[in-house]
N, C-alpha and C positions, 0 to 999 in steps of 0.2 A: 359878225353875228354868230357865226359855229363855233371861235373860239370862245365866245362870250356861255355857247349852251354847254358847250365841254366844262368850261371851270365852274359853274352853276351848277352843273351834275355831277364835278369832282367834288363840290363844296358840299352836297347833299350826302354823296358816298359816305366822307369822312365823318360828318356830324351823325348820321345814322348807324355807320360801324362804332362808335363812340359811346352810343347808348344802347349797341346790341351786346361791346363789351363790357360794359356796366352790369347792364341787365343779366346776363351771364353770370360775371364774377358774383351778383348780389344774392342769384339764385341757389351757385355752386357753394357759396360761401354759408348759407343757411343750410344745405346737405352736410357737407361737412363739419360744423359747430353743432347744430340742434339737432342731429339726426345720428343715428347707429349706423349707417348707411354712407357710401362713398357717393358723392353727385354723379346723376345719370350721364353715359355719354354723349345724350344727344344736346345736352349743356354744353359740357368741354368740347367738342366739336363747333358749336357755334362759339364760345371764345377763342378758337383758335381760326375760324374765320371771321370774325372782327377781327383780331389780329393780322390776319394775315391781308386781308380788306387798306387798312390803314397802310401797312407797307406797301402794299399794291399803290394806294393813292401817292405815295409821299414817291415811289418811283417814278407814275404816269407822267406829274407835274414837274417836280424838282428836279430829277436825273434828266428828262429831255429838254426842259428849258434851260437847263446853267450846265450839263456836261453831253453835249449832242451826240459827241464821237462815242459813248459807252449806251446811249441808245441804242434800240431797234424794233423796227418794227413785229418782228414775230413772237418778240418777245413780250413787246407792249401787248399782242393780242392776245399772248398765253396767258399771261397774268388778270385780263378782261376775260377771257372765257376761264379759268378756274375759280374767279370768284363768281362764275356764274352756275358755274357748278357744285360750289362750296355749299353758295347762301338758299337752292333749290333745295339740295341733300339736307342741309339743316336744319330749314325751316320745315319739310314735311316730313324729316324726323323728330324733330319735336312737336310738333302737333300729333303724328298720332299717339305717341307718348304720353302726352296731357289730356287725349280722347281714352286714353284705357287707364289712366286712371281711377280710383274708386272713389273719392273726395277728392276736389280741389278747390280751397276756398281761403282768402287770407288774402297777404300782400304780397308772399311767393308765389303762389298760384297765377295772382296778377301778374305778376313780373316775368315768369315764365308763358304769358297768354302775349302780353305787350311783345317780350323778345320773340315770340313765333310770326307777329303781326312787321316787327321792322326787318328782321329777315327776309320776309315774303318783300317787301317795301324794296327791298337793296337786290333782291333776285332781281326785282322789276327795274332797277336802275342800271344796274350793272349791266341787263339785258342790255335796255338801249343804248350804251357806252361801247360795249363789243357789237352791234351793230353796227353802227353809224364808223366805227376803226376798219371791222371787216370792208364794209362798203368803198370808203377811203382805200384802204388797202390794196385792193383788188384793182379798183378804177384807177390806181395811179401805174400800179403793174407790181411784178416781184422784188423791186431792189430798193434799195437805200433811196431817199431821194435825193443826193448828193452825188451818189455813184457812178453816173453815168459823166458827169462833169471830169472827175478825177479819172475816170477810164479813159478820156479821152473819147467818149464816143459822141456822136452831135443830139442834140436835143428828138428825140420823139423818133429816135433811131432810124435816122433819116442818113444814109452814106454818104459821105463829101464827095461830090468828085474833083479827080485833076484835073486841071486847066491844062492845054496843049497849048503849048507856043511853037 
Protein backbone atom coordinates (compact mmCIF):
# COMPACT_ATOMS: atom_id res chain seq x y z
CA UNK A 1 0.00 0.00 0.00
CA UNK A 2 3.14 2.89 0.83
CA UNK A 3 4.84 1.86 -2.13
CA UNK A 4 1.50 2.11 -4.25
CA UNK A 5 0.99 6.11 -2.39
CA UNK A 6 4.82 6.92 -3.04
CA UNK A 7 4.62 6.19 -6.96
CA UNK A 8 0.98 7.82 -7.08
CA UNK A 9 2.69 10.84 -5.48
CA UNK A 10 5.77 10.48 -7.66
CA UNK A 11 3.41 10.25 -10.66
CA UNK A 12 1.58 13.68 -9.52
CA UNK A 13 5.16 15.42 -8.81
CA UNK A 14 6.15 14.79 -12.29
CA UNK A 15 2.87 15.63 -14.25
CA UNK A 16 2.62 18.84 -12.11
CA UNK A 17 6.45 19.86 -12.58
CA UNK A 18 5.51 19.40 -16.29
CA UNK A 19 2.89 22.04 -16.52
CA UNK A 20 4.60 24.26 -14.04
CA UNK A 21 7.51 23.98 -16.73
CA UNK A 22 5.37 24.73 -19.44
CA UNK A 23 3.63 27.35 -17.71
CA UNK A 24 6.86 29.00 -17.04
CA UNK A 25 8.49 28.64 -20.42
CA UNK A 26 4.94 30.01 -21.93
CA UNK A 27 4.99 33.03 -19.63
CA UNK A 28 9.03 33.69 -19.90
CA UNK A 29 8.58 33.15 -23.40
CA UNK A 30 5.88 35.92 -23.98
CA UNK A 31 8.51 38.44 -21.83
CA UNK A 32 10.90 37.81 -23.99
CA UNK A 33 9.23 38.01 -27.66
CA UNK A 34 6.23 40.63 -26.87
CA UNK A 35 7.94 42.63 -24.26
CA UNK A 36 10.99 45.33 -24.01
CA UNK A 37 11.68 43.68 -20.84
CA UNK A 38 13.74 40.42 -19.90
CA UNK A 39 11.07 37.73 -17.87
CA UNK A 40 10.80 38.31 -14.30
CA UNK A 41 12.89 36.18 -11.87
CA UNK A 42 10.42 34.86 -10.03
CA UNK A 43 9.53 32.88 -13.57
CA UNK A 44 13.10 31.60 -14.28
CA UNK A 45 13.24 30.40 -10.77
CA UNK A 46 10.10 28.56 -11.03
CA UNK A 47 11.44 26.77 -14.48
CA UNK A 48 14.41 25.92 -12.88
CA UNK A 49 12.39 24.30 -10.13
CA UNK A 50 10.24 22.27 -12.57
CA UNK A 51 13.41 21.49 -13.78
CA UNK A 52 15.00 20.61 -11.10
CA UNK A 53 11.55 18.80 -9.58
CA UNK A 54 11.69 16.31 -12.70
CA UNK A 55 15.28 15.22 -12.11
CA UNK A 56 14.53 14.93 -8.49
CA UNK A 57 11.58 12.53 -9.57
CA UNK A 58 13.47 10.52 -12.33
CA UNK A 59 16.42 10.15 -9.47
CA UNK A 60 13.84 9.21 -6.47
CA UNK A 61 12.20 6.24 -8.81
CA UNK A 62 14.89 5.18 -11.51
CA UNK A 63 18.32 5.57 -9.62
CA UNK A 64 16.92 3.38 -6.48
CA UNK A 65 15.00 0.97 -8.21
CA UNK A 66 17.44 -0.28 -11.18
CA UNK A 67 20.92 1.12 -9.46
CA UNK A 68 20.51 0.66 -5.46
CA UNK A 69 24.45 0.68 -4.66
CA UNK A 70 24.52 4.71 -6.12
CA UNK A 71 21.35 5.35 -3.90
CA UNK A 72 21.13 6.87 -0.49
CA UNK A 73 19.13 7.77 1.77
CA UNK A 74 20.38 11.43 2.69
CA UNK A 75 20.39 12.13 -0.37
CA UNK A 76 17.06 10.97 -1.44
CA UNK A 77 15.99 13.31 1.50
CA UNK A 78 18.04 16.46 0.20
CA UNK A 79 16.62 16.42 -2.96
CA UNK A 80 12.66 15.95 -1.20
CA UNK A 81 13.42 18.79 1.12
CA UNK A 82 15.00 21.30 -1.56
CA UNK A 83 12.20 20.77 -3.79
CA UNK A 84 10.44 21.66 -0.85
CA UNK A 85 12.08 24.60 -0.49
CA UNK A 86 12.24 25.46 -4.20
CA UNK A 87 8.53 25.18 -4.95
CA UNK A 88 7.63 27.45 -1.35
CA UNK A 89 10.22 30.32 -2.48
CA UNK A 90 8.62 30.19 -5.88
CA UNK A 91 5.34 30.09 -5.62
CA UNK A 92 5.16 32.94 -2.92
CA UNK A 93 7.47 34.80 -5.06
CA UNK A 94 5.46 34.75 -7.78
CA UNK A 95 2.42 35.65 -6.23
CA UNK A 96 3.45 38.57 -4.58
CA UNK A 97 4.69 39.55 -7.90
CA UNK A 98 1.46 39.08 -9.83
CA UNK A 99 -0.19 41.01 -6.33
CA UNK A 100 1.90 44.34 -7.32
CA UNK A 101 1.17 44.33 -10.35
CA UNK A 102 -0.77 47.21 -12.11
CA UNK A 103 -2.96 45.10 -14.83
CA UNK A 104 -3.11 41.65 -15.07
CA UNK A 105 -5.41 40.28 -17.55
CA UNK A 106 -5.15 37.97 -20.72
CA UNK A 107 -3.73 34.49 -21.17
CA UNK A 108 -0.24 35.36 -19.57
CA UNK A 109 -1.72 36.81 -16.63
CA UNK A 110 -3.62 33.47 -16.50
CA UNK A 111 -0.83 31.25 -16.91
CA UNK A 112 1.26 33.20 -14.61
CA UNK A 113 -1.90 32.91 -11.74
CA UNK A 114 -2.40 28.77 -12.86
CA UNK A 115 1.71 28.41 -12.51
CA UNK A 116 1.55 30.21 -8.74
CA UNK A 117 -1.50 27.77 -8.12
CA UNK A 118 0.55 24.20 -9.28
CA UNK A 119 3.57 25.50 -7.46
CA UNK A 120 1.74 25.99 -4.11
CA UNK A 121 0.08 22.13 -5.40
CA UNK A 122 3.83 20.57 -5.63
CA UNK A 123 4.89 22.55 -2.20
CA UNK A 124 2.05 20.60 -0.88
CA UNK A 125 3.18 17.32 -2.44
CA UNK A 126 6.61 17.42 -2.06
CA UNK A 127 5.70 18.31 1.51
CA UNK A 128 4.23 15.05 2.24
CA UNK A 129 7.04 12.98 0.14
CA UNK A 130 9.77 14.40 2.42
CA UNK A 131 7.55 13.62 5.26
CA UNK A 132 6.57 10.23 5.09
CA UNK A 133 11.02 9.73 3.78
CA UNK A 134 11.96 11.66 6.90
CA UNK A 135 9.59 9.57 9.02
CA UNK A 136 10.94 6.24 7.38
CA UNK A 137 14.35 7.50 7.71
CA UNK A 138 14.59 8.10 11.05
CA UNK A 139 12.35 5.01 12.40
CA UNK A 140 14.63 2.68 10.49
CA UNK A 141 17.87 4.49 12.03
CA UNK A 142 21.04 6.25 10.41
CA UNK A 143 22.54 3.66 7.82
CA UNK A 144 22.07 2.13 4.55
CA UNK A 145 19.47 -0.40 4.93
CA UNK A 146 21.94 -3.07 3.64
CA UNK A 147 24.66 -1.88 5.81
CA UNK A 148 24.55 -3.63 8.63
CA UNK A 149 24.37 -7.06 6.73
CA UNK A 150 27.75 -6.44 4.86
CA UNK A 151 29.32 -5.09 8.22
CA UNK A 152 28.84 -8.01 9.49
CA UNK A 153 26.85 -6.78 12.39
CA UNK A 154 23.50 -9.02 13.39
CA UNK A 155 20.20 -7.59 12.75
CA UNK A 156 18.64 -4.78 15.27
CA UNK A 157 22.26 -4.57 16.76
CA UNK A 158 21.84 -7.22 18.91
CA UNK A 159 25.71 -8.78 19.75
CA UNK A 160 26.28 -12.42 18.97
CA UNK A 161 27.67 -14.19 21.58
CA UNK A 162 30.30 -17.14 21.84
CA UNK A 163 29.30 -20.36 22.70
CA UNK A 164 31.81 -22.09 25.37
CA UNK A 165 32.51 -25.48 24.87
Amino acid sequence: MKMNLILALRAVQAVLSLLVLGLSGYVANWYNVDTLTASPTQINFLLFAGLWSILSVVYLEVVTKFVPRVAHPWAALAFEATNVLFFFAGFIALGVFLSQLLFCRGTVCAAAQADTAFAAFLFCVWGVTVSLAARDMFKGGFRRPGAASRAGIAPNNVAMKETMA
